[in-house]
PDB file as gemmi writes it, atoms N, CA and C in Angstrom:
CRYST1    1.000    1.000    1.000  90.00  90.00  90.00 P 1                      
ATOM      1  N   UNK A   1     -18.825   7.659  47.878  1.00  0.00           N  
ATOM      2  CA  UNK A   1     -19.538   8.017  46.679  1.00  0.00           C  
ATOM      3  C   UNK A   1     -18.656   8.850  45.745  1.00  0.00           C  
ATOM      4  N   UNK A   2     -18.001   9.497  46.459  1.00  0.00           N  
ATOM      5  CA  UNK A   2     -17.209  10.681  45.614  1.00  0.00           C  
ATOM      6  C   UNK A   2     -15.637  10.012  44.602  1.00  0.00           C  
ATOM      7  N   UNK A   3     -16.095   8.803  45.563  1.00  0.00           N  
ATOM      8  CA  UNK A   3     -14.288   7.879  44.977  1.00  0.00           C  
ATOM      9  C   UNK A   3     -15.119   6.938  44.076  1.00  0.00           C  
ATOM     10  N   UNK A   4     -16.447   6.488  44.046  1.00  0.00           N  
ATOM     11  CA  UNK A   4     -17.244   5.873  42.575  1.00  0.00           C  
ATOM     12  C   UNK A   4     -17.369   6.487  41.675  1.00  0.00           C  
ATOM     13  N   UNK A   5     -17.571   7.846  41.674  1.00  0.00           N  
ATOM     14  CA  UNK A   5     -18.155   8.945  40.689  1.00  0.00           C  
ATOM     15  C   UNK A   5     -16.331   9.059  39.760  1.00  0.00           C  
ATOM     16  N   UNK A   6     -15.466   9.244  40.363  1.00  0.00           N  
ATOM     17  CA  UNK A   6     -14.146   9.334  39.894  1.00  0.00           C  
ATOM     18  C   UNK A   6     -13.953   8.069  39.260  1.00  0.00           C  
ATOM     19  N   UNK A   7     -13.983   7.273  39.546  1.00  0.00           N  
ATOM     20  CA  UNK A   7     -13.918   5.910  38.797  1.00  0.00           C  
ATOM     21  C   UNK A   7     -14.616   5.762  37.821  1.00  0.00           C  
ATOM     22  N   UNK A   8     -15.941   5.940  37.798  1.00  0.00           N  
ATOM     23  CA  UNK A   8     -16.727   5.770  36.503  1.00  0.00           C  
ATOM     24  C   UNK A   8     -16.346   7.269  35.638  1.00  0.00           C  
ATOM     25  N   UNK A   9     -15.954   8.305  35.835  1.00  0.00           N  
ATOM     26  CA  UNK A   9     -15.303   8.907  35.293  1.00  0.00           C  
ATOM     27  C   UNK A   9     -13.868   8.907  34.708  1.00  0.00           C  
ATOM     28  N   UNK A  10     -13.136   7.758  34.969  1.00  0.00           N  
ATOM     29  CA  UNK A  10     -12.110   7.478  34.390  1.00  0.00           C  
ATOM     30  C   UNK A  10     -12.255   6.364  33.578  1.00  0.00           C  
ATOM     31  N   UNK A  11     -13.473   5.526  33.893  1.00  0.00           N  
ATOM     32  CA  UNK A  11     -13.817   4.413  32.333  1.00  0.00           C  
ATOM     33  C   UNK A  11     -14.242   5.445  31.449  1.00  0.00           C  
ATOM     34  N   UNK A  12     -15.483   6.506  31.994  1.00  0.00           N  
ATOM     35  CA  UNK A  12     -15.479   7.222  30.512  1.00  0.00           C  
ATOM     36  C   UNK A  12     -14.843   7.664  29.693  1.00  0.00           C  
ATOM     37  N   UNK A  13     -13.015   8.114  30.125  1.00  0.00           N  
ATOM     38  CA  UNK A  13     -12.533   9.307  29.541  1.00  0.00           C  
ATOM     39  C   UNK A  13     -11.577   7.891  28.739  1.00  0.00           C  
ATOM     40  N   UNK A  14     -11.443   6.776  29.864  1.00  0.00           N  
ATOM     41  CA  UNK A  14     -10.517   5.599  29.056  1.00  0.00           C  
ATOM     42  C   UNK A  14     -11.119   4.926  27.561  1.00  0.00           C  
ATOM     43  N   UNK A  15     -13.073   4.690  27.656  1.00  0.00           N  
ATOM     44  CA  UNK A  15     -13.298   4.302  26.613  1.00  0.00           C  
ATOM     45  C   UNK A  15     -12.953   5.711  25.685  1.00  0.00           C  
ATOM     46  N   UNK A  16     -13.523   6.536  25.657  1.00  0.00           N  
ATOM     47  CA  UNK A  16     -13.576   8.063  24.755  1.00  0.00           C  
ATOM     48  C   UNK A  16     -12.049   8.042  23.957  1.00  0.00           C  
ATOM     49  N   UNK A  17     -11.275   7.178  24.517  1.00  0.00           N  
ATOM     50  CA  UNK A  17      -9.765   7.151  24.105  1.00  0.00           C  
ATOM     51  C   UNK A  17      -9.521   6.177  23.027  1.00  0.00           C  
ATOM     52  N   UNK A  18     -10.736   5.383  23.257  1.00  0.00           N  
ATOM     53  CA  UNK A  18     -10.780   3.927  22.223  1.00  0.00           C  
ATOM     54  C   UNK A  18     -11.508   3.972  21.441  1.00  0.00           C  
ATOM     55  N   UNK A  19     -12.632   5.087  21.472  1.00  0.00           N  
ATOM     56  CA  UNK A  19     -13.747   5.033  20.027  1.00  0.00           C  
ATOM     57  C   UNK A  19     -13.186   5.294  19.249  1.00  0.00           C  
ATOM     58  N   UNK A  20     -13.306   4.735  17.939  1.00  0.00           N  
ATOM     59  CA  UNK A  20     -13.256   5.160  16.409  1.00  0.00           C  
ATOM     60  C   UNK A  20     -14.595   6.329  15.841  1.00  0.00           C  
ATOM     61  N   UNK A  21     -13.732   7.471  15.341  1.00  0.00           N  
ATOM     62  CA  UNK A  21     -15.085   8.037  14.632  1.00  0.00           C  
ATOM     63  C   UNK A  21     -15.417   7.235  13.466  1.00  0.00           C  
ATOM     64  N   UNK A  22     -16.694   7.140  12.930  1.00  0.00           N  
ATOM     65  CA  UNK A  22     -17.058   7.066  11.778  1.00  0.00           C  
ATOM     66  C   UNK A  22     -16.145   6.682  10.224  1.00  0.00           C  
ATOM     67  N   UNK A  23     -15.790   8.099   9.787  1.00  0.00           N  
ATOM     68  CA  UNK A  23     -15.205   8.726   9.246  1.00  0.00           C  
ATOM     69  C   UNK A  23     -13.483   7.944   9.198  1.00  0.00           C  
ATOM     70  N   UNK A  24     -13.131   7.856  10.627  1.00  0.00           N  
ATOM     71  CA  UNK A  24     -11.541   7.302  10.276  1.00  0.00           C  
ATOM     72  C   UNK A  24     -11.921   5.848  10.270  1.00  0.00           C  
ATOM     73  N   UNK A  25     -12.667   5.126  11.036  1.00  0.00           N  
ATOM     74  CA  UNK A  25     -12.769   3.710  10.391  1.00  0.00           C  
ATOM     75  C   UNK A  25     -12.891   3.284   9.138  1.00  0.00           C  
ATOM     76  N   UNK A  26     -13.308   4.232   8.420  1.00  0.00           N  
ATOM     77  CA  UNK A  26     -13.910   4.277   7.142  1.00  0.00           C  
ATOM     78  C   UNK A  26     -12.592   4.384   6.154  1.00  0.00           C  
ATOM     79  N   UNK A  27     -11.938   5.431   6.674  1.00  0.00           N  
ATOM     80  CA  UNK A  27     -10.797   5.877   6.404  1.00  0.00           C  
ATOM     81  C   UNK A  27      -9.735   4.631   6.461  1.00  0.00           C  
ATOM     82  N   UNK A  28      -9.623   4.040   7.270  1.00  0.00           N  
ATOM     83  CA  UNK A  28      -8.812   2.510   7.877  1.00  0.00           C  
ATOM     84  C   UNK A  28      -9.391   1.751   6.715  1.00  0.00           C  
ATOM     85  N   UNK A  29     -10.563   1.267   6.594  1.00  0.00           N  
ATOM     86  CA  UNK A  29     -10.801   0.320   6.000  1.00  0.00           C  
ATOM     87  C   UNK A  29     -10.490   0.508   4.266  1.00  0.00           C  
ATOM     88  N   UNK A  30     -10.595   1.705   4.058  1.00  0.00           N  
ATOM     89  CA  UNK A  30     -10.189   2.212   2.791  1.00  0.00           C  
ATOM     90  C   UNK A  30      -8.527   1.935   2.872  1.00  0.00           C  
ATOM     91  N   UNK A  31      -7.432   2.343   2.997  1.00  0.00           N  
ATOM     92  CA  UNK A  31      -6.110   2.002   3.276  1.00  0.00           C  
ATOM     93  C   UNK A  31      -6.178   0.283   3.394  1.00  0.00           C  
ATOM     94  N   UNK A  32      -6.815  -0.358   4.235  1.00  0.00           N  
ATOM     95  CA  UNK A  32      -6.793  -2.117   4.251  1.00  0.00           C  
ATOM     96  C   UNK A  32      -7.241  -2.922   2.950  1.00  0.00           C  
ATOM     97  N   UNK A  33      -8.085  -1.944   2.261  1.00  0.00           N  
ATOM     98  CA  UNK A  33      -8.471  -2.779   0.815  1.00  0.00           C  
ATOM     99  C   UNK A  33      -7.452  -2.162  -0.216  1.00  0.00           C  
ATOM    100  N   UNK A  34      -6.951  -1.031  -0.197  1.00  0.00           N  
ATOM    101  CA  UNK A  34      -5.922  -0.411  -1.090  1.00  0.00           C  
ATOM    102  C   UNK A  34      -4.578  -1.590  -1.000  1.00  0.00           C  
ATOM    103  N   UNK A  35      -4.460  -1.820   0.526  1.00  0.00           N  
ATOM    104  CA  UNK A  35      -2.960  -2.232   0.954  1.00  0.00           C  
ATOM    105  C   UNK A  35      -3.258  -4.324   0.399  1.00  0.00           C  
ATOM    106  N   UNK A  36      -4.376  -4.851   0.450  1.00  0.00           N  
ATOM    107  CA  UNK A  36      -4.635  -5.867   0.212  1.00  0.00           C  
ATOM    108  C   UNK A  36      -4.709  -5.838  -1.655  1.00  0.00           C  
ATOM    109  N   UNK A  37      -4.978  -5.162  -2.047  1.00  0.00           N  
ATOM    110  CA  UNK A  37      -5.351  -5.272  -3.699  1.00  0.00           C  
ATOM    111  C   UNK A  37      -3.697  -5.062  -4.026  1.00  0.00           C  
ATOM    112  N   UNK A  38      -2.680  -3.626  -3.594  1.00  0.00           N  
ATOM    113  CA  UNK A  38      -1.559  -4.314  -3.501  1.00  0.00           C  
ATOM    114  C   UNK A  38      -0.597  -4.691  -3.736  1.00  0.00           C  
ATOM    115  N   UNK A  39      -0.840  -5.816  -2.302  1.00  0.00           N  
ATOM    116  CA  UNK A  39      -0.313  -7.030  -2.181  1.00  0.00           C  
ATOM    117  C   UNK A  39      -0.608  -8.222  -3.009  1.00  0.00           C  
ATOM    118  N   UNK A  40      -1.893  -8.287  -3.126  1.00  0.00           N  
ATOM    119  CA  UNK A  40      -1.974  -9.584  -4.107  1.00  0.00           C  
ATOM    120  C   UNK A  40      -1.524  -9.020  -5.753  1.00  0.00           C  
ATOM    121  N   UNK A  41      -1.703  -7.821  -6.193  1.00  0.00           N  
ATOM    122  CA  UNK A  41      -0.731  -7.587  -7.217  1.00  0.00           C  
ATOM    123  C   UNK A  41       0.481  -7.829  -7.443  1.00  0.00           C  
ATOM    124  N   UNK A  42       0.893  -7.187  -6.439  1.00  0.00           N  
ATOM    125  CA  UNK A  42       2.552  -7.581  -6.317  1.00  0.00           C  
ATOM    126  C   UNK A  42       3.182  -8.521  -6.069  1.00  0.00           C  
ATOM    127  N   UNK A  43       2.321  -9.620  -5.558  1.00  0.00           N  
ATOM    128  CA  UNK A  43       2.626 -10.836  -5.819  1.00  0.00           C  
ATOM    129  C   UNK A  43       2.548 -11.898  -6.925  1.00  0.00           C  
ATOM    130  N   UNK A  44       2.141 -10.982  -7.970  1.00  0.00           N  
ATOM    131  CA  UNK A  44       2.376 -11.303  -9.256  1.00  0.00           C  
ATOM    132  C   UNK A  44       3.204 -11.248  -9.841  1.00  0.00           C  
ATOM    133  N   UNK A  45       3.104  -9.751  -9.821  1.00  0.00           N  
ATOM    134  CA  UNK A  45       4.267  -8.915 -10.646  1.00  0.00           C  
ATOM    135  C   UNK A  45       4.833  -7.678  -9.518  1.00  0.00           C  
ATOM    136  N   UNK A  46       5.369  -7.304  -9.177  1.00  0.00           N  
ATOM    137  CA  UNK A  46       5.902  -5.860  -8.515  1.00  0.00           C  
ATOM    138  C   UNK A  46       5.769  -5.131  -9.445  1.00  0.00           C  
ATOM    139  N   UNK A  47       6.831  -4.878 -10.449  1.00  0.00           N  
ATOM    140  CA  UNK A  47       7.203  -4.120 -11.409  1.00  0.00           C  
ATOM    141  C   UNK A  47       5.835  -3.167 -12.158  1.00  0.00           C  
ATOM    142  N   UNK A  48       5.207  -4.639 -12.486  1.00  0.00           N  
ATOM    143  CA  UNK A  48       3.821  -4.101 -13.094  1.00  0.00           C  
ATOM    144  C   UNK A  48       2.804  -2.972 -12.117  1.00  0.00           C  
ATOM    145  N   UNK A  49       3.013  -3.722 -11.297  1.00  0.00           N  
ATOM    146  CA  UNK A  49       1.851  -3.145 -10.175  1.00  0.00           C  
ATOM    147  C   UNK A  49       2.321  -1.722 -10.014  1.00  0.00           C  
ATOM    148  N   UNK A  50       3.356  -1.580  -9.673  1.00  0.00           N  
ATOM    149  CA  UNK A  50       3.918  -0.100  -9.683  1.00  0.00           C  
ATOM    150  C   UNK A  50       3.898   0.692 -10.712  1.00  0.00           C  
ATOM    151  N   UNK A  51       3.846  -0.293 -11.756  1.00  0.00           N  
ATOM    152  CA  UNK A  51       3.989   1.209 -13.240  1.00  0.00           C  
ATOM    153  C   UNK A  51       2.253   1.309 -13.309  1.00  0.00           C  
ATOM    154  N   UNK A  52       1.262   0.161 -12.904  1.00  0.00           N  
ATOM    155  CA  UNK A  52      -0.222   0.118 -13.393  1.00  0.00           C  
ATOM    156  C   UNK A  52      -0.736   1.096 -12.460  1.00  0.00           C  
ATOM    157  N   UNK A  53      -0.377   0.908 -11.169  1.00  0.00           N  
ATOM    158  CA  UNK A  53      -1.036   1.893 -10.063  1.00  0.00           C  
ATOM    159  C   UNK A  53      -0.850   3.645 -10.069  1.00  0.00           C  
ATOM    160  N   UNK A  54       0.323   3.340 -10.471  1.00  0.00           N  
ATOM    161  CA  UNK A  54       1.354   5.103 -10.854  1.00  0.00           C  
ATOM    162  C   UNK A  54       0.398   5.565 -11.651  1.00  0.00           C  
ATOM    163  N   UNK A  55       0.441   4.644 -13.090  1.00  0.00           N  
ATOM    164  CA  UNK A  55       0.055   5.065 -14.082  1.00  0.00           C  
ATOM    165  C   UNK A  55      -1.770   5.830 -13.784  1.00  0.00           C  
ATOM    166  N   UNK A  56      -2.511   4.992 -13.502  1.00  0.00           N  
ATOM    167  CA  UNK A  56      -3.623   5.256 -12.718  1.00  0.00           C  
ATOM    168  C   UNK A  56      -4.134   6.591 -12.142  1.00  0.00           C  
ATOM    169  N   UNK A  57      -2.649   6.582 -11.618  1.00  0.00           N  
ATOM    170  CA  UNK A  57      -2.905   7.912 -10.314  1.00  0.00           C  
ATOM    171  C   UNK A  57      -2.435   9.166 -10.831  1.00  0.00           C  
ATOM    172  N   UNK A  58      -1.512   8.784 -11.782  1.00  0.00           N  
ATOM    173  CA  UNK A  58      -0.845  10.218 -12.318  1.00  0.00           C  
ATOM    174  C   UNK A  58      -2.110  10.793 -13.786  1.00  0.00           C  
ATOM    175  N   UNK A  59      -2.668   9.970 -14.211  1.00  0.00           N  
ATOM    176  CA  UNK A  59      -3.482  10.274 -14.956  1.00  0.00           C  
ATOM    177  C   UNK A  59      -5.014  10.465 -14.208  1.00  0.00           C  
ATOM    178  N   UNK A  60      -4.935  10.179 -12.977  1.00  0.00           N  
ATOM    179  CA  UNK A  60      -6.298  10.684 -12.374  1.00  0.00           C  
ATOM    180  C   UNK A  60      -7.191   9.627 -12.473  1.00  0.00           C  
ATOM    181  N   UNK A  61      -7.354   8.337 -12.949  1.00  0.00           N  
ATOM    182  CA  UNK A  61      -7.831   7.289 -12.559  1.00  0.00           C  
ATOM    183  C   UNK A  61      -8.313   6.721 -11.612  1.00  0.00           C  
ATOM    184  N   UNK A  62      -7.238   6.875 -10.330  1.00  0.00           N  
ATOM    185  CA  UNK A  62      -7.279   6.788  -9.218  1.00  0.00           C  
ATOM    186  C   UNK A  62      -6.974   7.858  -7.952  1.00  0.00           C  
ATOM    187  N   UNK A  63      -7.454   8.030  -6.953  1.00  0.00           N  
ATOM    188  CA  UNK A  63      -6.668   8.412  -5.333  1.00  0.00           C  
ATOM    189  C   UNK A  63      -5.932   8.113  -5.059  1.00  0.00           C  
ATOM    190  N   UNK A  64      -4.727   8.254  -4.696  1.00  0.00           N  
ATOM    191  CA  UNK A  64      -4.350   7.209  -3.803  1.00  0.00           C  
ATOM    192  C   UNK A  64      -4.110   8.122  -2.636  1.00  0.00           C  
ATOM    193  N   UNK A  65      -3.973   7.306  -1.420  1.00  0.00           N  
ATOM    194  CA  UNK A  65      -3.637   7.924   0.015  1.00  0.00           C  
ATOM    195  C   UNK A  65      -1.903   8.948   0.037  1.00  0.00           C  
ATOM    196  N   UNK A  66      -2.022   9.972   0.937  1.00  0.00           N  
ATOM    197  CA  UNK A  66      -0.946  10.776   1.429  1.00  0.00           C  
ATOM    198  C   UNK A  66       0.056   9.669   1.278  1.00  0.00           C  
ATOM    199  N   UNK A  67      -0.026   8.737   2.100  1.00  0.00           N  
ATOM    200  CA  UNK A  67       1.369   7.574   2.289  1.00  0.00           C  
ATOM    201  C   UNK A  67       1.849   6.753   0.987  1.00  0.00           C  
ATOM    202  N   UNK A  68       0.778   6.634  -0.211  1.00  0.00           N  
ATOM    203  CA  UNK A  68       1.112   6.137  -1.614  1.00  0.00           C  
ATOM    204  C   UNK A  68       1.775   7.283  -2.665  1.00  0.00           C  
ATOM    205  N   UNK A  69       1.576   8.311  -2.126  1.00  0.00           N  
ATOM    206  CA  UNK A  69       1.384   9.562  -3.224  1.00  0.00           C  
ATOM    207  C   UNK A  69       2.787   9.160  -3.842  1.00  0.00           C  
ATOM    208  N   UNK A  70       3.918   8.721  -3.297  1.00  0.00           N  
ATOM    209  CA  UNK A  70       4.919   8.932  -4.177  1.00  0.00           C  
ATOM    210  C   UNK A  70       5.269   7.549  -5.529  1.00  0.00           C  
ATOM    211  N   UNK A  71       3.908   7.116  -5.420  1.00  0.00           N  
ATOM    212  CA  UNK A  71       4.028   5.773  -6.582  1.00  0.00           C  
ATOM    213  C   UNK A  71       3.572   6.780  -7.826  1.00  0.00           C  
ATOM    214  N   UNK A  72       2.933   8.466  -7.386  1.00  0.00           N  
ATOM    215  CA  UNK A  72       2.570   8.684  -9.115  1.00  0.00           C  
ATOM    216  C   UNK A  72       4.068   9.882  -9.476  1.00  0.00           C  
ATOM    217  N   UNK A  73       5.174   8.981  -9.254  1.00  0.00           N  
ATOM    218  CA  UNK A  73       6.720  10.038  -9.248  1.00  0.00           C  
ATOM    219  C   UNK A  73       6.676   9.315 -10.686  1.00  0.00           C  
ATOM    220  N   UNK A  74       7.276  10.283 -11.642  1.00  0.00           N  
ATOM    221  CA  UNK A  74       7.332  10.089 -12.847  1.00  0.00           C  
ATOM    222  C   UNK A  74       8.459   9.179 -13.154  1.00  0.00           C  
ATOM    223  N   UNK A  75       9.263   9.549 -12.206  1.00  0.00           N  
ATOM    224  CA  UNK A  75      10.798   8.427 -12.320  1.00  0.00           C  
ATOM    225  C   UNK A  75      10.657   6.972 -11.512  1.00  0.00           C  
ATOM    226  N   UNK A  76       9.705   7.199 -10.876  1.00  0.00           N  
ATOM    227  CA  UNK A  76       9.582   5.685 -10.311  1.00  0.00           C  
ATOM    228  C   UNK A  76       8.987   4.788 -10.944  1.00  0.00           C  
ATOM    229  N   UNK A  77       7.522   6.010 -11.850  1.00  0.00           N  
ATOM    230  CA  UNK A  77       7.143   4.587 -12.521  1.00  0.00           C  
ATOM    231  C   UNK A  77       8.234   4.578 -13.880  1.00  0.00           C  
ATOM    232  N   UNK A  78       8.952   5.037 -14.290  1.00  0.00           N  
ATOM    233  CA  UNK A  78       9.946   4.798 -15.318  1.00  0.00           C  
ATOM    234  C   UNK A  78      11.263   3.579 -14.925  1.00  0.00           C  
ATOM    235  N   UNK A  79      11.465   3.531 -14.191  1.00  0.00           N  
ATOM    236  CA  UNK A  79      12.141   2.655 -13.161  1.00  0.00           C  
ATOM    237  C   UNK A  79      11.498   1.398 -13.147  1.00  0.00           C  
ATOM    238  N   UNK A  80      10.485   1.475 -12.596  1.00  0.00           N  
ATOM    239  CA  UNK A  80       9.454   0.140 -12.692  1.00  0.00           C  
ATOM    240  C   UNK A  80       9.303  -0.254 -13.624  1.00  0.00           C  
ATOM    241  N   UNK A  81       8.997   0.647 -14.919  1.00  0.00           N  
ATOM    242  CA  UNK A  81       8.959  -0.154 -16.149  1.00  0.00           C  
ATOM    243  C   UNK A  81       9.619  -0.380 -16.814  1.00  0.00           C  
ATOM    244  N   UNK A  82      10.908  -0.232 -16.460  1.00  0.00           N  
ATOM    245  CA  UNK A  82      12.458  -0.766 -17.005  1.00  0.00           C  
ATOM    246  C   UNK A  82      12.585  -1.945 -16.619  1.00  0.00           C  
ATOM    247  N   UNK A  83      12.383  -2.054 -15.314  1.00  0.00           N  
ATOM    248  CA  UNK A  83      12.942  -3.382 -14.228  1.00  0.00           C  
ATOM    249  C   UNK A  83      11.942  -4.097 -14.992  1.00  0.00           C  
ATOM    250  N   UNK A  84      10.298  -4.305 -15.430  1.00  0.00           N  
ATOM    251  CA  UNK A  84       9.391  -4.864 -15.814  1.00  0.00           C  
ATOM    252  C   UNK A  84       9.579  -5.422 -17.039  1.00  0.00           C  
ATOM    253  N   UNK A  85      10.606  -4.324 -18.202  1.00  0.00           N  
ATOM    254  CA  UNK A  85      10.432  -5.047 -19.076  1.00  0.00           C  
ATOM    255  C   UNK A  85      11.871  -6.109 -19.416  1.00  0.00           C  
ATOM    256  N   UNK A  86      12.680  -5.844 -18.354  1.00  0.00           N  
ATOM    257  CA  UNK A  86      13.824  -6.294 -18.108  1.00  0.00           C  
ATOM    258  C   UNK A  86      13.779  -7.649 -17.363  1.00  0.00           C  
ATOM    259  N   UNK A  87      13.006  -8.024 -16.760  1.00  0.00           N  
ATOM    260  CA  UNK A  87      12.668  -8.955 -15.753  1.00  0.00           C  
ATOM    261  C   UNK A  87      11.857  -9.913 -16.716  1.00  0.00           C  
ATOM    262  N   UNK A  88      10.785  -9.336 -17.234  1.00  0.00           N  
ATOM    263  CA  UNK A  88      10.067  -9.866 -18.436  1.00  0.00           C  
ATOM    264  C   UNK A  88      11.160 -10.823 -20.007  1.00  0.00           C  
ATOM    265  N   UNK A  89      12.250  -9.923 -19.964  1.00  0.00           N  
ATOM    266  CA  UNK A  89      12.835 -10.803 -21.470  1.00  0.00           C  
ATOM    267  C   UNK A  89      13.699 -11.566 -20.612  1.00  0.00           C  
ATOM    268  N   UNK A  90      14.113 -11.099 -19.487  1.00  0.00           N  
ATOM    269  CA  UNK A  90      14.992 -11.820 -18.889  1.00  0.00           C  
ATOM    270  C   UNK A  90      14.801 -13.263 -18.371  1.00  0.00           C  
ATOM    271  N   UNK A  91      13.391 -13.725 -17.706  1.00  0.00           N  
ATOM    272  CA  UNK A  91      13.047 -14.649 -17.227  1.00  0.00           C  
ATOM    273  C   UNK A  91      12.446 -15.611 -18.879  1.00  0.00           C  
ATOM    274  N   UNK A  92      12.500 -15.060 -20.250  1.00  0.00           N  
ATOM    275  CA  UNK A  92      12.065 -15.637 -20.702  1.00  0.00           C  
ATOM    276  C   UNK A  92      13.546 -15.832 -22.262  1.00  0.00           C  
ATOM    277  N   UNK A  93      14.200 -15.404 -22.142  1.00  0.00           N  
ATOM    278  CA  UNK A  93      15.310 -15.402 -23.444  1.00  0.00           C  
ATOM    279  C   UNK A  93      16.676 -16.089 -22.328  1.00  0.00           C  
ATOM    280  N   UNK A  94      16.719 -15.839 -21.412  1.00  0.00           N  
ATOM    281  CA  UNK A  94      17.967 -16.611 -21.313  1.00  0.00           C  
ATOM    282  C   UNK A  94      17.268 -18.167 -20.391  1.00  0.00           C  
ATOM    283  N   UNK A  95      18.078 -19.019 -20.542  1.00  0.00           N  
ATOM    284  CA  UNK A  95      17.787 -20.531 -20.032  1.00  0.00           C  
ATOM    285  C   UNK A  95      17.808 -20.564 -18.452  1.00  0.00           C  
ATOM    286  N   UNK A  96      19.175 -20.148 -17.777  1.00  0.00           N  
ATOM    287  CA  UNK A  96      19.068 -19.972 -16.461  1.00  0.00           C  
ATOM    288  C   UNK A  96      19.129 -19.023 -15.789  1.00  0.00           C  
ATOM    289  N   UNK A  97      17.938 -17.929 -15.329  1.00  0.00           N  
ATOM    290  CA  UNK A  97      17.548 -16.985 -14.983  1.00  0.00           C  
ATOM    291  C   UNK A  97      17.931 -16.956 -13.420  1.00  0.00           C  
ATOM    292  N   UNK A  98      18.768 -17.529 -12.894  1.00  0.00           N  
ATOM    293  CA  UNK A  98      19.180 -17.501 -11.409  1.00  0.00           C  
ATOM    294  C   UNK A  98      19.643 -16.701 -10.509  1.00  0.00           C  
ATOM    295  N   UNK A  99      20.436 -15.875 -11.813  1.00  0.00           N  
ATOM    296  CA  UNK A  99      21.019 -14.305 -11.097  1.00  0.00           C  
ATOM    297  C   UNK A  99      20.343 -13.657 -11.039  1.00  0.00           C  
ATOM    298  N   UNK A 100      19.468 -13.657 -12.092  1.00  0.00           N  
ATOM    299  CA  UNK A 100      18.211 -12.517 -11.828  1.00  0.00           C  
ATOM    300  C   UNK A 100      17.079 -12.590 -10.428  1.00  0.00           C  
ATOM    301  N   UNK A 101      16.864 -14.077 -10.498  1.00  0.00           N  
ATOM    302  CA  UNK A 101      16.168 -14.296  -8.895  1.00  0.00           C  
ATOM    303  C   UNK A 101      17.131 -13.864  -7.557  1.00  0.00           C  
ATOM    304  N   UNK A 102      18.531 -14.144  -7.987  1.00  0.00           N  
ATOM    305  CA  UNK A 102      19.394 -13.880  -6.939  1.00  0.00           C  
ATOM    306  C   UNK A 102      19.466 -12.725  -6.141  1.00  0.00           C  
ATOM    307  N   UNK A 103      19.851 -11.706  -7.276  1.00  0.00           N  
ATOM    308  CA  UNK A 103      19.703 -10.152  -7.383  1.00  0.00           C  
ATOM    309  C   UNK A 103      18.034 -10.011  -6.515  1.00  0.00           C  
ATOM    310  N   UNK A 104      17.190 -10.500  -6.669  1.00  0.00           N  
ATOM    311  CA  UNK A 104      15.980  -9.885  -6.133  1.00  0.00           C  
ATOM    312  C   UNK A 104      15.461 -10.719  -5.022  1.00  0.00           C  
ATOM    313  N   UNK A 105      16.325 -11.868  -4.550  1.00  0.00           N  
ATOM    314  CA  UNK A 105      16.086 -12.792  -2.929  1.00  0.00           C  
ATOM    315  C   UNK A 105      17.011 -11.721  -2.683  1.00  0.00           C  
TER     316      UNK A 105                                                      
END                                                                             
């Protein structure tokens, strides 16, 4: 009896190891729709997405998470919107834009 009681005391302490509170699932699922919205941005544009999201966050628009915080850096989104508007005349004023894809495969 005393070697059952130990056993079912070690599924308890094993599940207790696997619950999610509330609160951080919540937390997870918030980060999975941030990290999905994105991705499908940036699969548009990068450039944009980084100066739109920055822009957002540095003006208080948005939250973003501890792990994003450094998209509202004043030089990054300045950066981004160089490369953006650079990428932008570039893919559209010169004829064969190949180096420019090159540079960014």
């Amino acid at each position: 009896m005393a070697q059952g009681a130990t056993v079912d005391q070690l599924v308890v302490e094993l599940a207790s190891l696997f619950t999610l509170p509330l609160e951080r699932f919540e937390h997870m699922v918030i980060i999975i729709a941030i990290g999905m919205g994105l991705a499908w941005g940036s699969g548009i544009n990068l450039y944009a997405t980084l100066v739109a999201v920055g822009m957002m966050a540095l003006l208080g628009h948005a939250e973003l998470p501890r792990g994003l915080a450094i998209l509202e850096n004043h030089i990054l989104i300045a950066v981004a919107g160089v490369m953006y508007i650079t990428e932008f005349f570039v893919s559209r004023t010169v004829k064969d834009d190949t180096g420019w894809d090159a540079i960014h495969t």
